[in-house]
Kinemage of the C-alpha trace (Angstrom):
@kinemage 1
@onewidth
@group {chain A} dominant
@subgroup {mainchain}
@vectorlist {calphas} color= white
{ca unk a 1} P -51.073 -0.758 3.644
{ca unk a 2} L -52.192 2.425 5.408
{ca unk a 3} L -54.518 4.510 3.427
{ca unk a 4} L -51.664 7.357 3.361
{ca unk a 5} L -53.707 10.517 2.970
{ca unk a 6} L -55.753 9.397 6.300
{ca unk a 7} L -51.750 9.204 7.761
{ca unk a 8} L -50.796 12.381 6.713
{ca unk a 9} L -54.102 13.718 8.693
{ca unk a 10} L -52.785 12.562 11.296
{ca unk a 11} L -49.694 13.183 11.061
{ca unk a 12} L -50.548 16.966 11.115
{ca unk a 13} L -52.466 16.857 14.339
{ca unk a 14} L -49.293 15.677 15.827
{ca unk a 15} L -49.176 12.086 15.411
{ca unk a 16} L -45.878 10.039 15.379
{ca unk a 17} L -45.323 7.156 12.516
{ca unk a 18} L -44.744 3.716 14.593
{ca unk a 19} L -42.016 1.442 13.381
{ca unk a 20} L -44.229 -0.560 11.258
{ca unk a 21} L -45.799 2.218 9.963
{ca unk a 22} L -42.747 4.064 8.863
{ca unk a 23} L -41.594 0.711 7.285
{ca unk a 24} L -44.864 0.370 5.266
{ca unk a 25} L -43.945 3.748 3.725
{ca unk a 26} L -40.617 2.444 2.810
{ca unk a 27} L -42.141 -0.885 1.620
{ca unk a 28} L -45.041 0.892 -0.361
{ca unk a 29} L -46.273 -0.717 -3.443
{ca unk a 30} L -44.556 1.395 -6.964
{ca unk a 31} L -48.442 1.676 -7.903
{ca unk a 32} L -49.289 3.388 -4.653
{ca unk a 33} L -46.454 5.764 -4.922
{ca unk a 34} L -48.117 8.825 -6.084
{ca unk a 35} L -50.661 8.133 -3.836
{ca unk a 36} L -48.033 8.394 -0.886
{ca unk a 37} L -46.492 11.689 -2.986
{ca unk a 38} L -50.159 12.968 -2.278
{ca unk a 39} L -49.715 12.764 1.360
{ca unk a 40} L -46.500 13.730 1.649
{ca unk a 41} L -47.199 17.252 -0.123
{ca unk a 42} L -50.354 17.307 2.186
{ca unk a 43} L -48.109 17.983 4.937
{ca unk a 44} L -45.315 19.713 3.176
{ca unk a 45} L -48.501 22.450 1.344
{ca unk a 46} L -49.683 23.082 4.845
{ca unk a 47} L -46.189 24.392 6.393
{ca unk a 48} L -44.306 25.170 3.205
{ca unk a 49} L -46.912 26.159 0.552
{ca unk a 50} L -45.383 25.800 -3.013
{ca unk a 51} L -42.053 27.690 -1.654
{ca unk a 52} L -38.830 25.984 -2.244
{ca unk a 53} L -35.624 26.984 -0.314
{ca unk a 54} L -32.286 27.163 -2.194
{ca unk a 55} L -28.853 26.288 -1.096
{ca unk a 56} L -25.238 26.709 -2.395
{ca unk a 57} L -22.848 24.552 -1.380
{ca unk a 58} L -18.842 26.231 -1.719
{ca unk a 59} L -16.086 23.975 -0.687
{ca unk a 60} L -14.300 26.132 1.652
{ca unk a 61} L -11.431 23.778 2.711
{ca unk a 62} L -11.104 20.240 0.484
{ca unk a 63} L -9.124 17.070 1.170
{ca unk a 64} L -6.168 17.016 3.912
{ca unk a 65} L -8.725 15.192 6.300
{ca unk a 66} L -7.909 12.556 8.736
{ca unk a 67} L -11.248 10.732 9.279
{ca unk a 68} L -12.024 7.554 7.486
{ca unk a 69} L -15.204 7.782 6.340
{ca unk a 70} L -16.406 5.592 3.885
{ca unk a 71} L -18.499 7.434 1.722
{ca unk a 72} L -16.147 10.159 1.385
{ca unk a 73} L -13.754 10.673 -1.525
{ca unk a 74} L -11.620 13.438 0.916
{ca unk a 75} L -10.998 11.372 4.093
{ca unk a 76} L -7.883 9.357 4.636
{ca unk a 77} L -8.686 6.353 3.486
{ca unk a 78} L -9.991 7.283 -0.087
{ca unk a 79} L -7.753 7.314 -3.284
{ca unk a 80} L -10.171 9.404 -4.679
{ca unk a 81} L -8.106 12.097 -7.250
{ca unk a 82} L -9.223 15.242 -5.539
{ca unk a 83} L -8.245 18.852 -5.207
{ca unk a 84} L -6.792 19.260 -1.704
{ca unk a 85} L -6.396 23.214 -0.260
{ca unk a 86} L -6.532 24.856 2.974
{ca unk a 87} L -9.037 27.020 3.992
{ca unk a 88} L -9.938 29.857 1.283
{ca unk a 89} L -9.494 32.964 2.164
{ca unk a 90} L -12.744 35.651 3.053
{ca unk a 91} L -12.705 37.464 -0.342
{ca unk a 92} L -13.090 34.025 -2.304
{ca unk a 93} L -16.121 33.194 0.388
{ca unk a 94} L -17.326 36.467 -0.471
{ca unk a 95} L -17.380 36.044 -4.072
{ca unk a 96} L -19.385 32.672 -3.117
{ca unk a 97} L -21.696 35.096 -1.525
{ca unk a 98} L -21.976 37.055 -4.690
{ca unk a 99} L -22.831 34.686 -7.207
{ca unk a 100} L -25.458 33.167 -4.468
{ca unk a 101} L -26.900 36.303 -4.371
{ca unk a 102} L -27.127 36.831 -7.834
{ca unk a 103} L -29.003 33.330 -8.141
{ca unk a 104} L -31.321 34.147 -5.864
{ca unk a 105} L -30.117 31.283 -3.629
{ca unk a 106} L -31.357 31.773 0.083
{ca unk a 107} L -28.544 30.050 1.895
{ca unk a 108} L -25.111 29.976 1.304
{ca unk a 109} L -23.064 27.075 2.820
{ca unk a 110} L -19.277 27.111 3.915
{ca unk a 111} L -18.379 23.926 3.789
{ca unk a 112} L -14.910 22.355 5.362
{ca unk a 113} L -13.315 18.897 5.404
{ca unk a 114} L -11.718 17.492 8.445
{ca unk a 115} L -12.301 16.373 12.092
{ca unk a 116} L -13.130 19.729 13.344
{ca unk a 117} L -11.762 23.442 12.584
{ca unk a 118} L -8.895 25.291 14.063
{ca unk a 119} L -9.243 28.266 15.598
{ca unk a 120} L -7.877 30.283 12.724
{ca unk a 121} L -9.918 28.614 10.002
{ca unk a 122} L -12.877 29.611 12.526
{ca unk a 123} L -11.451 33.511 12.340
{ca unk a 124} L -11.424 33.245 8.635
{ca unk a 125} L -15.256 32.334 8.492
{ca unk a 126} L -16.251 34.802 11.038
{ca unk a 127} L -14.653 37.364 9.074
{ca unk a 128} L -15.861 36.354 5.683
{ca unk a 129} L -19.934 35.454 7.591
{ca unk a 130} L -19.805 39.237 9.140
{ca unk a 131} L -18.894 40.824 5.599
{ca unk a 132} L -21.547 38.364 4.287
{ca unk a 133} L -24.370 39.578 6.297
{ca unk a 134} L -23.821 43.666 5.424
{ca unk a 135} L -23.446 42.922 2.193
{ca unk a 136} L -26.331 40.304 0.340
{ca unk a 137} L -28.213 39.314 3.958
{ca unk a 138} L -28.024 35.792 3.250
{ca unk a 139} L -28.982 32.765 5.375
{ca unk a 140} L -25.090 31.425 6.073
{ca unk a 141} L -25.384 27.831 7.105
{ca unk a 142} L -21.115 26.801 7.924
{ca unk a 143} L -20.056 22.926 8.196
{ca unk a 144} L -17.080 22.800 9.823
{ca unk a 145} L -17.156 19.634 11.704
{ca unk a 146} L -17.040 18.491 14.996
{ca unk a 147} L -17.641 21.671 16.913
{ca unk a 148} L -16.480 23.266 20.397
{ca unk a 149} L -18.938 25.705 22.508
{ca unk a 150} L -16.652 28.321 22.264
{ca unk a 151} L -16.301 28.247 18.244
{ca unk a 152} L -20.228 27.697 18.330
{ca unk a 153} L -20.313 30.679 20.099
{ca unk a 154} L -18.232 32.878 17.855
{ca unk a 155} L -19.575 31.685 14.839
{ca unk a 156} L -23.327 32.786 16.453
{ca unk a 157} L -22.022 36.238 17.017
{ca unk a 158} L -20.460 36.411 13.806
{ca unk a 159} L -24.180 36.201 12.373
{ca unk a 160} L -24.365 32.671 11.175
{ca unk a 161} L -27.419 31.468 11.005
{ca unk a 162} L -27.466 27.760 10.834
{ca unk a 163} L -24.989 24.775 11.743
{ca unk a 164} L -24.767 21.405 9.482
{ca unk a 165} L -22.997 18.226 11.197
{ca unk a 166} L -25.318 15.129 9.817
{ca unk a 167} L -26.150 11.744 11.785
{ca unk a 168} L -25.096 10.407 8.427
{ca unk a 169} L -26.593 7.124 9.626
{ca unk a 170} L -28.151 5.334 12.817
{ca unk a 171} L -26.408 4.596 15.807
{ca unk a 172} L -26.618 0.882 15.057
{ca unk a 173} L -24.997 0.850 11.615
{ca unk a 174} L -22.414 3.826 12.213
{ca unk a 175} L -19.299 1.602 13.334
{ca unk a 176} L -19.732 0.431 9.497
{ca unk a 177} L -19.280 4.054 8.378
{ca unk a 178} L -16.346 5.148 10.090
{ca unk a 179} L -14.376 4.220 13.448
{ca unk a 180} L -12.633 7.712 13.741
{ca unk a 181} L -14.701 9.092 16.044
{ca unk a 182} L -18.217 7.938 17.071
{ca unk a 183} L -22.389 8.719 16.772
{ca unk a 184} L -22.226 10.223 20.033
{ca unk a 185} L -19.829 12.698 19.099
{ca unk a 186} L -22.017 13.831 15.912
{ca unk a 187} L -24.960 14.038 18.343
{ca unk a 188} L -22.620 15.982 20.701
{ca unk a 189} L -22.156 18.585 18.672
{ca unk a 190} L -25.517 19.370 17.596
{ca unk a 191} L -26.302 19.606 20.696
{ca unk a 192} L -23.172 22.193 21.119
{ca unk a 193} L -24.753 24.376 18.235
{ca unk a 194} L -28.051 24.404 19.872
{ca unk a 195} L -26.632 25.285 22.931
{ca unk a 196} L -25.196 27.993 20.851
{ca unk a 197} L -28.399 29.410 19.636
{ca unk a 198} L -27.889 28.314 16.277
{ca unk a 199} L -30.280 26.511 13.874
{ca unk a 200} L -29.298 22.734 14.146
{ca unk a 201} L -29.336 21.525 10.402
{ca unk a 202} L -28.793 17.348 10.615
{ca unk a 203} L -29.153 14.799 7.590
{ca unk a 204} L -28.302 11.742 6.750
{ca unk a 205} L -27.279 9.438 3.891
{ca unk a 206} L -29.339 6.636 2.277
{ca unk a 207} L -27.948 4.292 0.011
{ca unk a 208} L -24.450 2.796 2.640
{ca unk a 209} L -25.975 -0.907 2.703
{ca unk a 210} L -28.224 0.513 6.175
{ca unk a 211} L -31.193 -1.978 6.155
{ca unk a 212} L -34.692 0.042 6.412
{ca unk a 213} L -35.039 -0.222 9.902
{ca unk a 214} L -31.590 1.776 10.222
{ca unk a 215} L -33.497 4.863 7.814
{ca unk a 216} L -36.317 4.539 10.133
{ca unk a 217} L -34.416 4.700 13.272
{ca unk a 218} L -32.232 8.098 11.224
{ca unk a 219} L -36.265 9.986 10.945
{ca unk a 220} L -36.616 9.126 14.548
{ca unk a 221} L -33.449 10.517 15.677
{ca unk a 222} L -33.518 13.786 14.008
{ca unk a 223} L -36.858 14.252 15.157
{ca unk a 224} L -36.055 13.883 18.604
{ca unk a 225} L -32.944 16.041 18.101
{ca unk a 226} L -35.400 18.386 16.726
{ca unk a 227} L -33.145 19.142 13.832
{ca unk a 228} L -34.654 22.183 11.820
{ca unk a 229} L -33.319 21.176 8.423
{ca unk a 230} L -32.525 17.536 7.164
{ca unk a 231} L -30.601 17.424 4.315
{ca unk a 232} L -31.369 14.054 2.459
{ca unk a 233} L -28.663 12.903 0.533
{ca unk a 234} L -28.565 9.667 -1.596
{ca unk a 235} L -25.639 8.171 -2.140
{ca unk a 236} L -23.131 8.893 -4.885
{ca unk a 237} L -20.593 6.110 -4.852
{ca unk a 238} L -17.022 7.205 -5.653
{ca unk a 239} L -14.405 5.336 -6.954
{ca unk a 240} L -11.050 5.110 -4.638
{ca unk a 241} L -13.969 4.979 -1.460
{ca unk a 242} L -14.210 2.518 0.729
{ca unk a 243} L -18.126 2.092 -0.447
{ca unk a 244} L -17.162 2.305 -4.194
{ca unk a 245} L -19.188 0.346 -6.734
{ca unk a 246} L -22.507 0.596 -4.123
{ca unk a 247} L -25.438 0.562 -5.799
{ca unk a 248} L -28.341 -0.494 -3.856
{ca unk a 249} L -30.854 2.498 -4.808
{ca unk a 250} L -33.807 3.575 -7.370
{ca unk a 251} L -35.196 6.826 -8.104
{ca unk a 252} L -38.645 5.237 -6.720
{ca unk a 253} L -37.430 3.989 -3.459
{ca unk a 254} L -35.742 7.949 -3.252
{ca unk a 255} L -38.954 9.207 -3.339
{ca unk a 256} L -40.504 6.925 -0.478
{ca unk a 257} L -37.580 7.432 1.299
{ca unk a 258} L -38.202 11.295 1.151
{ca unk a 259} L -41.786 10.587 1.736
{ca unk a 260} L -40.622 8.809 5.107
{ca unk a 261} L -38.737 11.831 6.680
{ca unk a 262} L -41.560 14.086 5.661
{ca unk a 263} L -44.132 11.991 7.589
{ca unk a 264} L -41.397 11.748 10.322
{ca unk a 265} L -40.659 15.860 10.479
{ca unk a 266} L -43.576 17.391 9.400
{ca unk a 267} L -42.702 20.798 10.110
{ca unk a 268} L -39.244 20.660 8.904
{ca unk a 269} L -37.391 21.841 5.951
{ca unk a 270} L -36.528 18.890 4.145
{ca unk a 271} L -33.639 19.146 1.512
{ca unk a 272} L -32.724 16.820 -0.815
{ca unk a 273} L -28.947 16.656 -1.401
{ca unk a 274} L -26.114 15.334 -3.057
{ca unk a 275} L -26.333 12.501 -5.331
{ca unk a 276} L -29.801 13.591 -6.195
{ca unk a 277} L -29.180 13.554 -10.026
{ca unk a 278} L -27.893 10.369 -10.102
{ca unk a 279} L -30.247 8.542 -8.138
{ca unk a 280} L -33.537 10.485 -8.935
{ca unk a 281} L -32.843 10.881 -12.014
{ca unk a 282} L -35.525 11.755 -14.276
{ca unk a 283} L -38.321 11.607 -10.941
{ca unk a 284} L -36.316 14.380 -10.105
{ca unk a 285} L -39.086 17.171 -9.724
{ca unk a 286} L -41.274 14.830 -7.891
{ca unk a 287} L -38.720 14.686 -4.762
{ca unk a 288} L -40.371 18.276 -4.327
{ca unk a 289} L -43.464 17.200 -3.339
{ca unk a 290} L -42.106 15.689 0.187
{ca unk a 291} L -38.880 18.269 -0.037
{ca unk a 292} L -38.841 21.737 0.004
{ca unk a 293} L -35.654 22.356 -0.798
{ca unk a 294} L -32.685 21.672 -2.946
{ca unk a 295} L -28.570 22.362 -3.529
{ca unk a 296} L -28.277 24.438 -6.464
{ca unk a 297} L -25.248 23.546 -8.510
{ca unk a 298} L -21.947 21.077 -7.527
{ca unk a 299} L -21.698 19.306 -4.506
{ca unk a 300} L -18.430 19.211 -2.454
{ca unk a 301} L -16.444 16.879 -5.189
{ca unk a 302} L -19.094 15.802 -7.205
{ca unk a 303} L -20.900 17.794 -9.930
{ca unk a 304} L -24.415 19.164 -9.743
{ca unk a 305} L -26.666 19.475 -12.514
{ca unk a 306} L -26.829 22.764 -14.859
{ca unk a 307} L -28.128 25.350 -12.848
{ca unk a 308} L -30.751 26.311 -15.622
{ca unk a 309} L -32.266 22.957 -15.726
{ca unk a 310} L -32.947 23.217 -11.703
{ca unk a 311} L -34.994 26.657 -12.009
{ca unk a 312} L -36.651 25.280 -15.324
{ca unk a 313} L -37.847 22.744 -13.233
{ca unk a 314} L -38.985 24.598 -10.392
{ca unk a 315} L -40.793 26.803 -12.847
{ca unk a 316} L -42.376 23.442 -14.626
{ca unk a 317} L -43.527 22.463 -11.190
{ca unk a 318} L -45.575 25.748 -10.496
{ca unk a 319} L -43.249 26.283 -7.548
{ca unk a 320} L -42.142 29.549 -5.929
{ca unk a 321} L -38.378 30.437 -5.517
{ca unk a 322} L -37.867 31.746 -1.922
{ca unk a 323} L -35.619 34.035 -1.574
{ca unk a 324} L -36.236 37.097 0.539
{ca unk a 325} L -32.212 38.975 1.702
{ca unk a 326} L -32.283 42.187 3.508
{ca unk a 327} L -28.534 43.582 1.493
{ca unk a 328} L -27.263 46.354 3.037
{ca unk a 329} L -24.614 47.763 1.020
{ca unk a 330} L -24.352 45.502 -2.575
{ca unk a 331} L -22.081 43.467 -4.652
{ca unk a 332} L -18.905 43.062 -3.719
């Protein structure tokens, strides 16, 4: 095994993991996992500090989708019982704002099933994002799906800050995930939000029966897309999905996973995402010491944890809320 502080030297004088490296961090030994955790916050200390960024997720727009995804307990495939609506309208997004805000919750996330938005549900969110800005100066990262240059565009002008459309998976083991559109076209439209000016925010998810090499090959990807954030989300099997009853994860390998894309994107904001209570469990707090950041309440149709119990355990840890808005005229 690679002595893993030595690695995450090296690692911060620019060095990139090799495949068998990577999988040794994957493969590492439980009894050399804190050891690994010492590396990993090597790196994260020396770009992040003891900061940790906060993110709200609101469901903008749920169900009604056409993809077939199988994670997903809102695509067409899925006899999941969920809450289907169209796109809210700006003065609920604004009260999402608001309670952000009030939670001292950096970036606020609009959030919207389907294949890609119209160009109305894209004038709702530019409307809602502009009111957003003057009002609590928040980071607004939207997640609209698959994304044309000209809504890119608009939603850049509008003042959002940052764009979320995830790899999900690799290339190899996508055509497992879904077969309504491909890996290319996620990777297309990253690319179309960088084009845009926007930050490109790209994750995956671990836990869809990828083998290890696929994770490793998700790492290299986003660091060659040069995603800025990378939500990591674990997978929260849902009953009525397509992958329901999956259960191939531990809280331990979670944290080498983490551990993995930190080594893999040392300068980037790592965020650990849904399904994080159920698979970390009660190694929870140690996910920070690879990740800098976290969701803050419920996911998109899954719950969260109490709120309290997330900045009791940022507080436990030592760790420092950032949260830094420039508000300009108040609450709503």
């Amino acid at each position: 095994m690679p002595n893993w502080l030595s690695l995450a030297e090296q690692v911060m004088e620019g060095y990139e993991l090799a495949d068998e490296e990577a999988l040794a961090i994957l493969d590492c030994p439980d009894d050399e996992l804190l050891l690994l955790l010492q590396g990993a916050y090597r790196i994260r200390s020396v770009y992040y500090g003891n900061k940790v960024k906060l993110n709200m997720i609101m469901n903008a727009k749920s169900g009604l989708c056409p993809e077939n995804c199988g994670y997903c307990s809102q695509s067409a495939v899925a006899t999941a019982p969920v809450k289907t609506y169209k796109m809210l309208d700006k003065e609920t997004l604004l009260r999402g704002a608001e309670e952000a805000y009030r939670l001292q919750i950096g970036t606020f996330c609009i959030v919207a099933s389907g294949r890609g938005p119209s160009d109305k549900e894209v004038d709702i969110v530019v409307s809602a994002v502009k009111e957003i800005k003057e009002r609590f100066g928040l980071k607004v990262c939207a997640c609209l799906g698959l994304l044309k240059p000209e809504q890119a565009a608009r939603l850049k002008e509008a003042g959002v800050d940052r764009y979320n459309h995830n790899i999900n998976t690799s290339k190899q083991h996508h055509p497992n995930i879904t077969t309504s559109h491909t890996y290319d076209d996620r990777v297309r439209t990253v690319e179309t939000v960088k084009e845009a000016g926007l930050s490109p925010c790209s994750g995956v998810i671990i836990g869809m029966k990828e083998t290890k090499q696929d994770i490793v090959d998700m790492a290299r990807s986003l660091r060659e897309l040069d995603a800025d954030s990378i939500p990591v989300n674990f997978l929260h099997a849902i009953d009525g999905t397509p992958l329901a009853g999956t259960n191939e994860l531990n809280p331990r390998y979670c944290l080498k996973v983490l551990a993995l894309f930190r080594y893999m994107n040392p300068t980037k904001e790592i965020r650990i995402a849904g399904g994080r209570e159920v698979n970390l469990r009660s190694l929870q707090p140690l996910g920070l010491y690879a990740a800098n950041s976290i969701f803050v309440g419920d996911y998109l149709t899954t719950l969260g944890q109490e709120k309290s119990a997330d900045y009791k355990m940022l507080e436990d840890l030592g760790f420092e809320i950032e949260f830094s808005p420039a508000p300009q005229i108040g609450a709503v």
